[in-house]
BADRENKE-143842 format. One line per 4 residues: number of its first residue (from 0); their letters; for each residue x, y, z of N, C-alpha, C. Coordinates in nm, 2 decimals, always signed. Atoms other than C-alpha are relative to their C-alpha. Layout:
# BADRENKE-143842
NUM) a) X/Y/Z/X/Y/Z/X/Y/Z ~ ... .
# end
This chain:
# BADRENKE-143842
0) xxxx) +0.08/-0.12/+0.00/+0.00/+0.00/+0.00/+0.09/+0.13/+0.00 ~ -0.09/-0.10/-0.01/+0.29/+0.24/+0.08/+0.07/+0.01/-0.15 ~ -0.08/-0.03/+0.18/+0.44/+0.17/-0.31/-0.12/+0.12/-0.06 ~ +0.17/-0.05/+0.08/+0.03/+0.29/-0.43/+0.02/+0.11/+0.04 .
4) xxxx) -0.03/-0.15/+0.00/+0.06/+0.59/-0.24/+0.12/+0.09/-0.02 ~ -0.09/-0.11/+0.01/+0.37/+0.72/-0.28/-0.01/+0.01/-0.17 ~ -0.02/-0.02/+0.14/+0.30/+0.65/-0.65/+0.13/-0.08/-0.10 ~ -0.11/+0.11/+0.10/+0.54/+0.36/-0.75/+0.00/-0.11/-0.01 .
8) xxxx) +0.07/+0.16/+0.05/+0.33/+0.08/-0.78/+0.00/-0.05/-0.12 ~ +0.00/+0.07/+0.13/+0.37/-0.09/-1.13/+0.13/+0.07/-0.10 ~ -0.09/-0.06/+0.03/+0.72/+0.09/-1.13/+0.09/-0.15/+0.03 ~ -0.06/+0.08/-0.08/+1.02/-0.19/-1.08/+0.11/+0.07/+0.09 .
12) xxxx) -0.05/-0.09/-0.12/+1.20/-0.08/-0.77/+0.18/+0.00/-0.10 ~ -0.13/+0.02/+0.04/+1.56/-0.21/-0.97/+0.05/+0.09/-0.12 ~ -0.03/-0.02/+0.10/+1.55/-0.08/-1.31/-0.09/+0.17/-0.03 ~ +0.09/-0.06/+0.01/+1.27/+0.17/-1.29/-0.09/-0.01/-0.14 .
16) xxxx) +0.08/+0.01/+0.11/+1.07/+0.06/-1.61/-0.12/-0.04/+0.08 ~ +0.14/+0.01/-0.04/+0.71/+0.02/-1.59/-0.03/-0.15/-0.01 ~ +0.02/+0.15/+0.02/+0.61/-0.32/-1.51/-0.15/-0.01/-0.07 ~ +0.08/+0.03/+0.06/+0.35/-0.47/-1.75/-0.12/-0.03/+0.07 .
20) xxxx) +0.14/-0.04/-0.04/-0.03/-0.45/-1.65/-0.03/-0.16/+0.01 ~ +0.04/+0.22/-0.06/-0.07/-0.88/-1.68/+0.11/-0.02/+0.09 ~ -0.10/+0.02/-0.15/+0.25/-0.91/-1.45/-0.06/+0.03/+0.06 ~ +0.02/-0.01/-0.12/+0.09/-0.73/-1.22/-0.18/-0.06/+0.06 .
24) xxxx) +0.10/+0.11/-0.03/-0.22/-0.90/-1.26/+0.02/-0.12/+0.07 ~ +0.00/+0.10/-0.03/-0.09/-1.21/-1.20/+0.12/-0.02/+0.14 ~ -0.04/-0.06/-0.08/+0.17/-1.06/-0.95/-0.01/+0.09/+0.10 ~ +0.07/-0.15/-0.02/-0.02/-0.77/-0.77/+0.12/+0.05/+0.08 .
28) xxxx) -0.08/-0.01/-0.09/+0.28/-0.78/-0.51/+0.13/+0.03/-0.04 ~ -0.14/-0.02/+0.05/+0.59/-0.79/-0.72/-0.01/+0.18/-0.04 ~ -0.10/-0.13/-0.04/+0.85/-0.51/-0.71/+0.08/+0.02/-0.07 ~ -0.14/+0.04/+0.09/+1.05/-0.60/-1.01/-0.11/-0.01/-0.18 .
32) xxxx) +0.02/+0.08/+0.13/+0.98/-0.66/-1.42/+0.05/-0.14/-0.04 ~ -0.05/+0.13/-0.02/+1.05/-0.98/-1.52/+0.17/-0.01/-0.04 ~ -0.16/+0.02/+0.03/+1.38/-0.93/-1.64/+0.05/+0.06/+0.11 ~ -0.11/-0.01/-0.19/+1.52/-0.79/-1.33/-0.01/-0.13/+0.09 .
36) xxxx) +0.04/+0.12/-0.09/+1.32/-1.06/-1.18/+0.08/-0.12/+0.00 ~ -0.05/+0.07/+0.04/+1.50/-1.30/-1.40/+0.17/+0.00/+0.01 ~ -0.15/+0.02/-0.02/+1.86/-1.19/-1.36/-0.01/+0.03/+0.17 ~ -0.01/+0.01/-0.23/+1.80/-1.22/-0.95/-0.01/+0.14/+0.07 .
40) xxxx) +0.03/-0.16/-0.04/+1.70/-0.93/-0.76/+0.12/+0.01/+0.10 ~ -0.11/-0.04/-0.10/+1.99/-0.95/-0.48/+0.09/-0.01/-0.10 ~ -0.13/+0.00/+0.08/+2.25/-0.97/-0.81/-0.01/+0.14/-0.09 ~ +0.04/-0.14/+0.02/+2.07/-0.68/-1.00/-0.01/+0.13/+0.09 .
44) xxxx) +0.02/-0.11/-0.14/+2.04/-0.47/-0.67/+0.15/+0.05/-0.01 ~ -0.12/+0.02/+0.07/+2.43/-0.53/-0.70/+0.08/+0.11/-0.07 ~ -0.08/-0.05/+0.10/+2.51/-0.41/-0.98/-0.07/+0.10/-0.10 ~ +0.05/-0.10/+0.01/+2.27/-0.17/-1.06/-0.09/-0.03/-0.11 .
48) xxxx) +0.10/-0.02/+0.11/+1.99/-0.12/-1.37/+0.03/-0.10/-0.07 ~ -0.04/+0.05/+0.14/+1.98/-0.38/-1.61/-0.02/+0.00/-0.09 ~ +0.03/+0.02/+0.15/+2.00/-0.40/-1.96/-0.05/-0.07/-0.07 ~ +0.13/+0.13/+0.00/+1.70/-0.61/-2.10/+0.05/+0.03/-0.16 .
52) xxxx) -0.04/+0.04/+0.13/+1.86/-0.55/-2.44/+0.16/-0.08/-0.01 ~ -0.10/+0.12/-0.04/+2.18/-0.72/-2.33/-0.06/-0.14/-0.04 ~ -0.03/+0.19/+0.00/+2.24/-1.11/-2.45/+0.09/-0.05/+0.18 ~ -0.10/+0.05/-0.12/+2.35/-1.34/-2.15/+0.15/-0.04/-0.05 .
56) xxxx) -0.11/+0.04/+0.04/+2.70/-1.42/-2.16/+0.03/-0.17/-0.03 ~ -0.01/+0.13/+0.07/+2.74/-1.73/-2.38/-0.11/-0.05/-0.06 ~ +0.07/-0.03/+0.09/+2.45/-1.66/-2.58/+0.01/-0.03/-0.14 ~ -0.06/+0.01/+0.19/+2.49/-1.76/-3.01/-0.08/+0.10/-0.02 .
60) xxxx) +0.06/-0.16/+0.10/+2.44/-1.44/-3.21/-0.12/-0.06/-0.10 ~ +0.11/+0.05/+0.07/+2.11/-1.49/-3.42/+0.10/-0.05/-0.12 ~ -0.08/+0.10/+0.14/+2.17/-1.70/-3.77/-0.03/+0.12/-0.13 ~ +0.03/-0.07/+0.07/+2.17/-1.51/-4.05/-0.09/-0.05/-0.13 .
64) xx) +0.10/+0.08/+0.13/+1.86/-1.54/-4.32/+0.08/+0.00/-0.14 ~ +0.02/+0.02/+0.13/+1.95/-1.67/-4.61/-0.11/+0.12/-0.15 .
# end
């Protein structure tokens, strides 16, 4: 209730992007988007904002179309 009022409810506390309206549907409680969520929230806390356009390390570069 204290996120709702201060006005940073469907904010993620890590990255500050706006978390998606069905996350929080199905989440009402989370504090994160999923990609923060996904690269660990005590490792993203860390190391600060992450980059959801970033590849993980050891990722294959897409294939190229013919």
């Amino acid at each position: 209730m204290a996120r709702l009022a201060k006005g940073g409810y469907g904010i993620c506390e890590t990255c500050g992007a706006t978390i998606p309206p069905e996350r929080l549907e199905i989440r009402p409680t989370t504090t994160q988007c999923v990609g923060c969520a996904e690269a660990g929230a005590h490792q993203a806390v860390r190391r600060g904002p992450v980059d959801h356009a970033k590849k993980p390390p050891g990722s294959t570069p897409p294939r190229a179309v013919p």
